[in-house]
C-alpha positions as CSV (number, residue, x, y, z in Angstrom):
1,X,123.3,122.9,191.9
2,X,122.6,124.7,194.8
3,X,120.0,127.2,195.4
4,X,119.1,130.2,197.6
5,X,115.8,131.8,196.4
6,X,115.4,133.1,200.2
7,X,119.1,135.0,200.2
8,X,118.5,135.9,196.3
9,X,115.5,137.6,197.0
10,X,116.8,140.4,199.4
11,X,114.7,139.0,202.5
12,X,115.3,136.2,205.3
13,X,113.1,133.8,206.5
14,X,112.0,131.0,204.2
15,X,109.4,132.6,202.0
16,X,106.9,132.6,200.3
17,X,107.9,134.3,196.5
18,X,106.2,134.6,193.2
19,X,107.9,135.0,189.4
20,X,107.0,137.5,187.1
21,X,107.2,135.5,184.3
22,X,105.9,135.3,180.4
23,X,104.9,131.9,179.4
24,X,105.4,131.2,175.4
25,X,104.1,128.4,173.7
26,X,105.6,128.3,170.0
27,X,104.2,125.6,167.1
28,X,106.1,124.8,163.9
29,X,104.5,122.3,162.2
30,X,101.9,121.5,160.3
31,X,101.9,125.8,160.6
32,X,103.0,128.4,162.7
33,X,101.5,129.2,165.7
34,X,102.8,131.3,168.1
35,X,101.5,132.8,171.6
36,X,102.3,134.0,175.0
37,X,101.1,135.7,178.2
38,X,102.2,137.3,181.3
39,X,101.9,134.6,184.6
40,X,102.8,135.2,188.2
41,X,103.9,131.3,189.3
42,X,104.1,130.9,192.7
43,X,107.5,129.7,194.8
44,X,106.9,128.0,197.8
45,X,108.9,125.9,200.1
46,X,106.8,122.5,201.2
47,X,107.4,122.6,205.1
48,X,106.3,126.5,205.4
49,X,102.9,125.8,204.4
50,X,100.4,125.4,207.0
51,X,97.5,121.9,207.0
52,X,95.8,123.8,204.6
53,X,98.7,124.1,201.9
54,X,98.5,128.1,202.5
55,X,101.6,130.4,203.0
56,X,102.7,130.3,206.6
57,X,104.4,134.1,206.1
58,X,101.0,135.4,204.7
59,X,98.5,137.2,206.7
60,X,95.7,135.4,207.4
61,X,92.8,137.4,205.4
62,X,95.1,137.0,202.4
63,X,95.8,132.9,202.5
64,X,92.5,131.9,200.6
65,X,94.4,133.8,197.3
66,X,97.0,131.4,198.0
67,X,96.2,127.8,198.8
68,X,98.4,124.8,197.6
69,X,96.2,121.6,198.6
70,X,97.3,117.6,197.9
71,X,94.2,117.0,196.3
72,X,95.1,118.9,193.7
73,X,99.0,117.5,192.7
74,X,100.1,114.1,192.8
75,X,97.4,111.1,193.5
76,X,95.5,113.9,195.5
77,X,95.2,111.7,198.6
78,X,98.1,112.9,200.0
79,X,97.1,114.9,203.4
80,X,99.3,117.5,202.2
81,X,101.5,118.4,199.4
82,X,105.3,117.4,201.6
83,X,103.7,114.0,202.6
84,X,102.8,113.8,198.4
85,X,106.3,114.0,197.3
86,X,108.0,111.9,200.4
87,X,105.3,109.3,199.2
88,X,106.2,109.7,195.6
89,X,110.0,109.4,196.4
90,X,109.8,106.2,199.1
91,X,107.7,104.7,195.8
92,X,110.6,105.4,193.3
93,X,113.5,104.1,195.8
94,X,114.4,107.9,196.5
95,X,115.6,109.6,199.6
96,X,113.4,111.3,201.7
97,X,114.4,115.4,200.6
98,X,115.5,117.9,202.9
99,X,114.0,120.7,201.4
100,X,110.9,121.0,198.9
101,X,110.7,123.8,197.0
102,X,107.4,124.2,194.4
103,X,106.5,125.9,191.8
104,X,103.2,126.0,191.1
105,X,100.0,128.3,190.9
106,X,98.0,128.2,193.8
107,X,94.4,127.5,194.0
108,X,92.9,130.7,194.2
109,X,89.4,132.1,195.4
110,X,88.2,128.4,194.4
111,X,90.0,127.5,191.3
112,X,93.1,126.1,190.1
113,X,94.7,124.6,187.0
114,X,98.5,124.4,186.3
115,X,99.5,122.6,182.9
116,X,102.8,122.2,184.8
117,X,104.2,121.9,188.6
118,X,107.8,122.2,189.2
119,X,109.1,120.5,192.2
120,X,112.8,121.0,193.5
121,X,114.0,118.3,195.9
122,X,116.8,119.4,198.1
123,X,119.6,117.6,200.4
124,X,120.7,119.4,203.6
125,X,123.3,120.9,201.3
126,X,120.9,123.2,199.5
127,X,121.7,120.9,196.2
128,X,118.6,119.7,194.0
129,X,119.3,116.1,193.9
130,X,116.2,115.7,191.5
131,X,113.2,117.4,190.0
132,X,109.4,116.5,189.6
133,X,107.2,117.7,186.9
134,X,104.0,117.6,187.1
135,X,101.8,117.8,184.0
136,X,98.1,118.1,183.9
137,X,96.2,118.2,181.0
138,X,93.0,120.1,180.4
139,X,90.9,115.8,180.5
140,X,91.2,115.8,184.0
141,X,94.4,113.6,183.8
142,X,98.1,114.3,186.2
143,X,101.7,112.7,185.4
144,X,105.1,113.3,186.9
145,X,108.2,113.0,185.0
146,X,111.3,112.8,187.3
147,X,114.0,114.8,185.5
148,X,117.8,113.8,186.0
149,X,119.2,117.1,185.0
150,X,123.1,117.3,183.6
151,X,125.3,120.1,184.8
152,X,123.3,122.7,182.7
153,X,120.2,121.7,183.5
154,X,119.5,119.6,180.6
155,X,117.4,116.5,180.6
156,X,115.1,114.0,178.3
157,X,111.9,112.0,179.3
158,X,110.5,109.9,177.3
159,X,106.9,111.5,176.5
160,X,104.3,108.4,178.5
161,X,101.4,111.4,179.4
162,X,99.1,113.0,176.2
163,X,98.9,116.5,176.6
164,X,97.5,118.0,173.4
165,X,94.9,117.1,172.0
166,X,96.5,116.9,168.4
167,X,99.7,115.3,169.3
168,X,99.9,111.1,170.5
169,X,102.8,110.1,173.1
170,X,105.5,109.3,170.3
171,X,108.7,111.0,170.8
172,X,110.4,112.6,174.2
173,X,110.7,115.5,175.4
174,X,114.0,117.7,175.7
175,X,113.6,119.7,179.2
176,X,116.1,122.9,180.7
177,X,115.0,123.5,184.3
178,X,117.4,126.2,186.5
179,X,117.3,126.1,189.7
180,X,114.9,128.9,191.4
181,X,117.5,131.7,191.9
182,X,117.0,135.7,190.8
183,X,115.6,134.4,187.5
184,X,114.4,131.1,186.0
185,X,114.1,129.4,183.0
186,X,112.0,126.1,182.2
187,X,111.8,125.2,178.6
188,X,110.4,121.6,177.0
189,X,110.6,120.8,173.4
190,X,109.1,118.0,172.3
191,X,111.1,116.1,169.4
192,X,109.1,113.3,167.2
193,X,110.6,110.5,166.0
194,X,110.6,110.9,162.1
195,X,108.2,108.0,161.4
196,X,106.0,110.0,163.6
197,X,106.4,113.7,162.6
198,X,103.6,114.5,160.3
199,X,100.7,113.9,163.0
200,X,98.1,113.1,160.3
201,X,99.3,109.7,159.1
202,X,102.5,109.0,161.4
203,X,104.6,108.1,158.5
204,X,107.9,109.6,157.6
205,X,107.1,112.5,155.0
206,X,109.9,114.5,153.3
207,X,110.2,117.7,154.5
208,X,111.6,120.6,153.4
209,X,112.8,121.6,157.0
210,X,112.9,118.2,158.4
211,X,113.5,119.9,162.2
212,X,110.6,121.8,162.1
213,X,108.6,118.4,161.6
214,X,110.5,116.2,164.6
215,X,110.5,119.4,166.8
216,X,107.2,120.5,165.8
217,X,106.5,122.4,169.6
218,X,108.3,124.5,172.6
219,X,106.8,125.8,175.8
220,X,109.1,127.7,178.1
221,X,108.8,130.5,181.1
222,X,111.2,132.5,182.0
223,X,110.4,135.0,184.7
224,X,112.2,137.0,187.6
225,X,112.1,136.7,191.5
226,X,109.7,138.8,193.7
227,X,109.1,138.6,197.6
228,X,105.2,137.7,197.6
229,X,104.2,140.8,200.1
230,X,100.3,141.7,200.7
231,X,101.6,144.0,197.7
232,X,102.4,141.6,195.1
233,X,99.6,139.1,196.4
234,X,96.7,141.6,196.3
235,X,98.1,143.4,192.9
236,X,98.4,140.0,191.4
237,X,94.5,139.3,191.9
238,X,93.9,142.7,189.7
239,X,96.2,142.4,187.3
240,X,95.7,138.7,186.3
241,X,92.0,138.1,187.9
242,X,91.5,134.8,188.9
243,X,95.7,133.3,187.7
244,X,95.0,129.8,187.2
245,X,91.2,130.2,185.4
246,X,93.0,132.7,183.1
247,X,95.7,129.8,182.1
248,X,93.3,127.4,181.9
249,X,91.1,129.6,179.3
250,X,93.7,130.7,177.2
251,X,94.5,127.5,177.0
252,X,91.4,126.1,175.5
253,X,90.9,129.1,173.6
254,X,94.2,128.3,171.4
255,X,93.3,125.1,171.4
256,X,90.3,126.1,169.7
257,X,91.8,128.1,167.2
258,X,94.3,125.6,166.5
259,X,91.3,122.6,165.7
260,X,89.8,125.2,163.3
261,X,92.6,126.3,161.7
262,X,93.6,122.5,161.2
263,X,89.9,121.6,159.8
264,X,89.9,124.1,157.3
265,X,93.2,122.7,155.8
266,X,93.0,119.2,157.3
267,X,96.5,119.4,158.5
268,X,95.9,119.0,161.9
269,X,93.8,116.8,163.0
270,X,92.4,115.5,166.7
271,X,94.5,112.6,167.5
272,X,92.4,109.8,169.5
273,X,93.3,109.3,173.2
274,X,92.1,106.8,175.6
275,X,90.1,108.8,178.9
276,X,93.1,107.5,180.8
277,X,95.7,109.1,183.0
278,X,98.3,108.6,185.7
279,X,96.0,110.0,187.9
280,X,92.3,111.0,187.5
281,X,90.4,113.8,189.1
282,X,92.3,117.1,188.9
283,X,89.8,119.2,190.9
């Protein structure tokens, strides 16, 4: 799969872009629950940051808005985010990549959460020999899934990371990441094995729609390319105030709906997870 966000998006030079994007996250079981919002990802390639993880092609006054630092992906000792991954791939018996290009929210005016980063690594051919993603999870805790995509995109991981607070790590996950082009499209579905698909006891149930208990929840964002100008950047901080705090508050907020709504029926209930992750510390 090749990709050329730079020709795609009407300018030359290497960068930096954003998406406007709608994130939708979409429940089926034990109810319906259903929300989305508007999100402004950033699109950045790896080697066109500066030491400070900030956006080489942005004007100075504007690269605090914009900083993508090592302490806050992978182990967060990296001394920046390229030396992360080319660590992360000369530990999984991968090639060093040509090209790096990341998806991600940056830290912004201080603050930064992203539930997931998307990482695209390149040959010299421009083809995405593999993809990272990076989860976080609102305990503090990081994980990266690498993600052998088929032809369309298509992969599974086995789920290893807890995200939710109401789910545990049976089942896998059934990913579509494009490439970064004109438009994109990342969608995960998680699918339960049916021994674990009703979340309150973990035993097979009958079901009167059995798929809506082994694929009992979707994320996905799909968005389109812009140039990230001092435009973009600056309307980006009025429209969507602090991006990443935003996220992270909705976040919890459905989260809190959700453990209410479960309490009152006692359908959905807080499953127990160890204070353990790949990585601790997401600052």
């Amino acid at each position: 799969m090749t990709v050329h966000p730079a020709r795609t998006s009407g300018r030359t030079g290497t960068g930096p872009w954003m998406y406007e994007a709608v994130v939708g996250h979409a429940r089926r079981a034990p109810f319906d629950h259903v929300f989305s919002t508007p999100v402004r990802p950033w699109l950045v390639d790896l080697d066109q940051l500066d030491p400070g993880g900030r956006p080489l092609a942005l004007p100075r006054v504007l690269r605090v808005l914009a900083e993508f630092r090592a302490a806050d992906h992978f182990d967060g000792s990296a001394p920046t985010l390229r030396a992360a991954v080319d660590r992360w791939c000369a530990e999984h018996d991968q090639p060093r990549p040509h090209r790096v290009l990341t998806l991600a929210q940056p830290r912004t005016l201080g603050h930064v959460f992203n539930p997931i980063s998307v990482h695209w690594l390149q040959d010299a051919t421009g083809t995405t020999s593999l993809v990272l993603a990076e989860v976080h999870n609102t305990y503090g805790g990081r994980h990266v899934y690498a993600v052998h995509r088929d032809a369309d995109g298509r992969a599974q991981v086995d789920k290893t990371f807890p995200v939710s607070p109401f789910f545990t790590t049976a089942g896998h996950y059934e990913m579509r990441i494009s490439d970064p082009a004109d438009t994109l499209e990342v969608s995960i579905v998680l699918n339960l094995p049916a021994a674990a698909a009703d979340p309150t006891t973990e035993r097979a149930e009958p079901a009167a729609d059995p798929d809506r208990a082994t694929r009992p929840f979707s994320a996905t964002l799909r968005g389109h390319l812009l140039p990230a100008t001092t435009a973009t950047v600056l309307s980006t901080l009025v429209r969507h105030t602090w991006p990443s705090l935003r996220v992270s508050t909705l976040i919890r907020r459905q989260g809190i709906h959700l453990w209410l709504r479960g309490r009152r029926t006692g359908s959905l209930p807080v499953q127990p997870h160890p204070r353990r992750s790949s990585w601790e510390g997401v600052r």
